[in-house]
C-alpha positions as CSV (number, residue, x, y, z in Angstrom):
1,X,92.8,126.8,42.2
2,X,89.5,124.6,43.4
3,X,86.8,127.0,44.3
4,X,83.7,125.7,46.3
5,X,80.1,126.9,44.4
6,X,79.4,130.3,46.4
7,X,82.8,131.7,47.5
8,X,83.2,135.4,47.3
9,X,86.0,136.3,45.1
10,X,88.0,139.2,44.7
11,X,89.9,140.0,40.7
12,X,93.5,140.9,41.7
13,X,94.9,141.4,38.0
14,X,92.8,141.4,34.6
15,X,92.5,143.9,32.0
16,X,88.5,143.1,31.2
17,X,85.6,144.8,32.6
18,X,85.8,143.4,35.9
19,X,88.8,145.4,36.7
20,X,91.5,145.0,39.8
21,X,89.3,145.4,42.5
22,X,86.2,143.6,41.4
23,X,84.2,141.7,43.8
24,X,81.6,138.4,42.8
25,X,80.4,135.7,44.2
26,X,81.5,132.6,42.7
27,X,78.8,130.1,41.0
28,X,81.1,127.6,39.4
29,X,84.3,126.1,36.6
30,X,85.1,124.1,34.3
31,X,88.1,123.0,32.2
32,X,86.8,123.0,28.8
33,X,89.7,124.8,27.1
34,X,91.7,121.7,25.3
35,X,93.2,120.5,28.4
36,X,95.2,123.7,29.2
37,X,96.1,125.2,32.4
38,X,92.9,127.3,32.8
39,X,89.6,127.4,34.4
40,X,86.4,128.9,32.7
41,X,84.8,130.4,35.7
42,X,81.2,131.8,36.1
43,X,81.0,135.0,38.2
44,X,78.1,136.7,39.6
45,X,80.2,140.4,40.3
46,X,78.5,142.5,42.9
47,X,81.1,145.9,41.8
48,X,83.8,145.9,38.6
49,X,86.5,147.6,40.2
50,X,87.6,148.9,43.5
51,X,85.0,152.2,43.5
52,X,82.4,150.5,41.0
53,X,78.7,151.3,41.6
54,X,76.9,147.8,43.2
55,X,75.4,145.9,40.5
56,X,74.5,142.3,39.9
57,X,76.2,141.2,37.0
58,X,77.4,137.2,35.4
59,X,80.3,136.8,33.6
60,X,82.5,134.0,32.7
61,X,86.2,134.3,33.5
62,X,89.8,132.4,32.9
63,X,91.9,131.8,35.4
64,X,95.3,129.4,35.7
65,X,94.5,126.3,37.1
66,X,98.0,126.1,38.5
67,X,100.0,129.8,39.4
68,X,103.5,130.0,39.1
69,X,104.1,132.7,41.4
70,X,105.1,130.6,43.8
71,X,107.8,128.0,41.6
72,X,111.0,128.5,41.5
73,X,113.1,131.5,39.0
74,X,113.9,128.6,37.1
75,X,110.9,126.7,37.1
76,X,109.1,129.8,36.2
77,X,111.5,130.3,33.0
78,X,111.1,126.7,31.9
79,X,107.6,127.2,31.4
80,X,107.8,130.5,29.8
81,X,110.3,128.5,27.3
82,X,108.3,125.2,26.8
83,X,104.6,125.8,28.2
84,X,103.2,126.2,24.7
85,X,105.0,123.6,23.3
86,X,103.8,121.0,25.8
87,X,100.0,121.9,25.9
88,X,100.1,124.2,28.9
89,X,99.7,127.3,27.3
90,X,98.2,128.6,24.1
91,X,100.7,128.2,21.0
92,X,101.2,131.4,19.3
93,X,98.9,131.9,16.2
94,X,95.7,130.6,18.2
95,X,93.2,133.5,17.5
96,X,90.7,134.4,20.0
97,X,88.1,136.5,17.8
98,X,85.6,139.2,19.4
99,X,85.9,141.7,21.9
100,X,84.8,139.9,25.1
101,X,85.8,136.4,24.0
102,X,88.4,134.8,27.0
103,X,91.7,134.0,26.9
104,X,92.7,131.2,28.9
105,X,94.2,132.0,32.2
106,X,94.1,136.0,31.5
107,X,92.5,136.6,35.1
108,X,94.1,135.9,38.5
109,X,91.5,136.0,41.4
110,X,91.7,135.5,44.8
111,X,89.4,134.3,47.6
112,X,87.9,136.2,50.4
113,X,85.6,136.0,53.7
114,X,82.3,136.8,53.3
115,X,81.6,140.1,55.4
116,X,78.6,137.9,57.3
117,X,78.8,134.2,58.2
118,X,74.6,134.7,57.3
119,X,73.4,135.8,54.2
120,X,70.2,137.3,55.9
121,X,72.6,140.1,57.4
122,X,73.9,141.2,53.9
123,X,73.2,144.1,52.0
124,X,70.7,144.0,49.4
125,X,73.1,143.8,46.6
126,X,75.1,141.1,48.3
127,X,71.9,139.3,49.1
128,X,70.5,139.8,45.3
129,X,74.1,138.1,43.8
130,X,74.1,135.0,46.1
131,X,70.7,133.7,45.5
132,X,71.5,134.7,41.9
133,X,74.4,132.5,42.2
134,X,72.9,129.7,43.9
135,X,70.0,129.6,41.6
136,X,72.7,129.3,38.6
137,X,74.4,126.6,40.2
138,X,71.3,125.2,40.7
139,X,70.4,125.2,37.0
140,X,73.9,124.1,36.5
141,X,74.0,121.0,37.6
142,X,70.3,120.1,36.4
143,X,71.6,120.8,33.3
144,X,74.9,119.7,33.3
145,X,76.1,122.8,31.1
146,X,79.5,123.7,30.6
147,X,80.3,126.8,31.9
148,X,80.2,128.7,28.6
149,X,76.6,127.4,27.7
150,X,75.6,128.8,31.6
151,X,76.1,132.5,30.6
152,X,74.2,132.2,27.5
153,X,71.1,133.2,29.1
154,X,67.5,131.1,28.9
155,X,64.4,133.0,27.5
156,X,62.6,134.1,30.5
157,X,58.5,134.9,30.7
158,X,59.3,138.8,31.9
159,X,55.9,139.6,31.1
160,X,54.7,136.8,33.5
161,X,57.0,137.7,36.1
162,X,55.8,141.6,35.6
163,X,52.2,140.9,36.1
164,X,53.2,138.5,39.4
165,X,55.2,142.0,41.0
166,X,58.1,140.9,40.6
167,X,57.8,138.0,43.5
168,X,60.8,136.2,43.4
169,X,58.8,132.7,44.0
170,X,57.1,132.8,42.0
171,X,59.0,131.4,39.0
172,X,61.0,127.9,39.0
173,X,64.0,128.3,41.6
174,X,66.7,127.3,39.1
175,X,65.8,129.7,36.7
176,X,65.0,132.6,39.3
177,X,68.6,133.8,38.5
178,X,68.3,134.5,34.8
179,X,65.0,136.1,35.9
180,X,66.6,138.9,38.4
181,X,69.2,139.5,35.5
182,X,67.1,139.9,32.9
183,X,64.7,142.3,35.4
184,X,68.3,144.4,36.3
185,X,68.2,144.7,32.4
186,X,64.9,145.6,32.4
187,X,65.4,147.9,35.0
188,X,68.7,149.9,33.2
189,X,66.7,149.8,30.0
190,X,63.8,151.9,31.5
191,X,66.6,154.1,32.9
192,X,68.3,154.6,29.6
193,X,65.0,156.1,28.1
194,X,63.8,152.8,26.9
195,X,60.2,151.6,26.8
196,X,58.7,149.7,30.2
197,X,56.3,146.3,30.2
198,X,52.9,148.8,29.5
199,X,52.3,150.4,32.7
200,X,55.1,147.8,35.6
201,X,57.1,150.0,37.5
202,X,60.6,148.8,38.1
203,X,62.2,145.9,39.8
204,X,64.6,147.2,42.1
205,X,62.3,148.4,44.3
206,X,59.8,145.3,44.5
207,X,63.2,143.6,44.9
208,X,64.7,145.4,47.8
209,X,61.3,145.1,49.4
210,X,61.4,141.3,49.5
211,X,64.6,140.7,50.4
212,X,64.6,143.1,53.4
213,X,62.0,140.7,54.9
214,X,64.0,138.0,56.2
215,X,61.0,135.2,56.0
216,X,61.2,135.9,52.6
217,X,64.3,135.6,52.5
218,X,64.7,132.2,53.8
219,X,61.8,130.9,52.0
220,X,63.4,131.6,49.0
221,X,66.7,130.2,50.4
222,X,65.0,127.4,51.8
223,X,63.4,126.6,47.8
224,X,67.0,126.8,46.1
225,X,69.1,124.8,48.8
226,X,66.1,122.0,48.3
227,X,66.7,122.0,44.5
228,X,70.7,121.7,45.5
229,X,70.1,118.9,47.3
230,X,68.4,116.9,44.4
231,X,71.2,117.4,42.3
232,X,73.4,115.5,44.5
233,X,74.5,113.0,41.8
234,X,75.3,116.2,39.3
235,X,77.5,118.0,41.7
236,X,79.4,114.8,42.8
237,X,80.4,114.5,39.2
238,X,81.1,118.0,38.9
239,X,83.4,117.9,41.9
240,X,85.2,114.7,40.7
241,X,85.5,116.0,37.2
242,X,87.2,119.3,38.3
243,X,89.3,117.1,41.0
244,X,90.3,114.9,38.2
245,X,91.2,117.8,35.5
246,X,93.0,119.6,38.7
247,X,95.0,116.9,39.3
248,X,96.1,115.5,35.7
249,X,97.2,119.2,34.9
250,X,99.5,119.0,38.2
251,X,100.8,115.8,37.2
252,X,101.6,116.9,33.8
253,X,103.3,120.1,35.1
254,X,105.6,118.2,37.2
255,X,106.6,115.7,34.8
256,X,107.6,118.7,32.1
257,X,109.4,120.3,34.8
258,X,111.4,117.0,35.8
259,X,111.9,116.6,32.1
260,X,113.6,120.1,31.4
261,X,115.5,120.3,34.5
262,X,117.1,116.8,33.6
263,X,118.0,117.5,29.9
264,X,120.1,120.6,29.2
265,X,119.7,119.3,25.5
266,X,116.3,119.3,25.2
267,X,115.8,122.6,27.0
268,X,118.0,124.3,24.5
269,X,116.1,122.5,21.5
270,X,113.1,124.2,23.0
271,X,114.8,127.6,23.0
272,X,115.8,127.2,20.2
273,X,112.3,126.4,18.3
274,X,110.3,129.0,19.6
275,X,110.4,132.5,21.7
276,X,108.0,133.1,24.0
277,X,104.7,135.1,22.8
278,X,103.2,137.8,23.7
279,X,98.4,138.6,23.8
280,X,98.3,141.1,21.6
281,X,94.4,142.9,21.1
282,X,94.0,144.6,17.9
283,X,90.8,145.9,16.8
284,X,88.0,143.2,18.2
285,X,90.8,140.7,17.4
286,X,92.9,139.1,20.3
287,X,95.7,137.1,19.5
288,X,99.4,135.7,20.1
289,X,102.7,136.5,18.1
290,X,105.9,135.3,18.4
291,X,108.7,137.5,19.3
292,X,110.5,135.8,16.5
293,X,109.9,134.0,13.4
294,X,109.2,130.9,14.0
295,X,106.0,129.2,16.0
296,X,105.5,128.1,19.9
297,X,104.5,129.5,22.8
């Protein structure tokens, strides 16, 4: 799945935080996962679940590149056979260490409509996540970071930004994302008992202030789609990079399908070498294990 930068997305199956139900906006993804069938995508959730409390939070994601819902029975069982095998998959005995660390392709997503063609007639929250998003793309592409480098947040001057109340222009556009998350931060450490900036009251409310002022708004808008537009170069590379991964992936997919269908021999060598594996989490530990002795998929 090719996502354009901003599309609101809905989490249809995944067993992380950002539960069934979970909705985000977009920012962008990348294919840096040794050339398998995944995406590492970069989320900026406005709810984790289907009755989560609104919130504005990144995370990075996995999704397939390629689903295989809708292949054939048998297409579907020749890839559950050889996927690992032939690069597609993760080979059993790869170890994905730490308790939020991704496994590729462990997330299914889908789509969905924005409920207003006009981000000016959003709710707060909705309003709060796509200029976060935008500002991340933003930063993005003038950085050319892989996705996994993008969610490692940037130091951020929240001092500076205290004593300026919180005014949303007045930092640098493509870092005013990492600013409003590290202010939400700010905001749930106060409510947790924790110590405030000396004597700033919160952001939330300097925030919802703002952006229910529609010049604002646009001004703001107006800043980060100015910035987008110098990265032109950036984000035709990132397109034709993501294109080009896309496509090789399909290619690849098709010719081990052809190949398996053809030769009954080599699809029962394949059986025979490995069972298919099954994610296992134990401890802070995810991992893969074979179903049977030997190694594969």
């Amino acid at each position: 799945m090719l996502l354009k930068p901003l599309q609101k997305i809905k989490v249809v199956k995944s067993k992380r935080i950002y539960k069934p139900g979970s909705i985000g906006y977009f920012v962008a993804q990348d294919n840096q996962n040794n050339s398998l069938n995944s995406w590492n995508m970069a989320i900026v959730f406005t709810r984790f679940g289907k009755g989560g409390k609104p919130r504005t939070d990144l995370e990075i994601l996995s999704t397939r590149m390629i689903e295989y819902d809708d292949m054939s029975e048998k297409d579907r069982e020749i890839l559950r056979v050889v996927a690992g095998q032939e690069g597609i998959e993760p080979r059993s005995g790869h170890y994905y260490t730490g308790h939020n660390q991704i496994i590729p392709g462990d997330t299914v997503i889908e789509p969905i409509d924005i409920d207003s063609r006009n981000v000016l007639d959003g709710s707060v929250v909705e309003m709060t996540a796509y200029i976060t998003a935008l500002s991340l793309l933003v930063y993005k592409l003038n950085k050319r970071l892989s996705i996994k480098r993008l969610v490692m947040r940037p130091a951020v001057k929240m001092k500076d930004f205290a004593d300026n109340g919180f005014i949303l222009d007045s930092v640098l556009p493509d870092l005013l994302g990492y600013y409003i998350l590290a202010a939400k931060d700010y905001d749930d450490s106060c409510k947790r008992g924790g110590y405030p900036l000396h004597d700033y009251p919160l952001f939330e409310p300097a925030l919802r202030d703002q952006l229910r002022s529609k010049a604002t708004v646009r001004r703001v808008l107006k800043s980060l789609q100015k910035c987008l537009a110098m990265t032109r170069i950036a984000f035709n590379d990132y397109k034709s990079r993501n294109q080009m991964s896309f496509d090789q992936m399909q290619d690849k997919i098709i010719y081990v399908l052809k190949h398996y269908r053809r030769s009954k021999k080599a699809m029962a060598q394949a059986k025979a070498y490995a069972e298919p594996s099954k994610v296992v989490f134990t401890g802070s530990t995810l991992y893969t294990t074979n179903t049977s002795s030997s190694s594969g998929f």
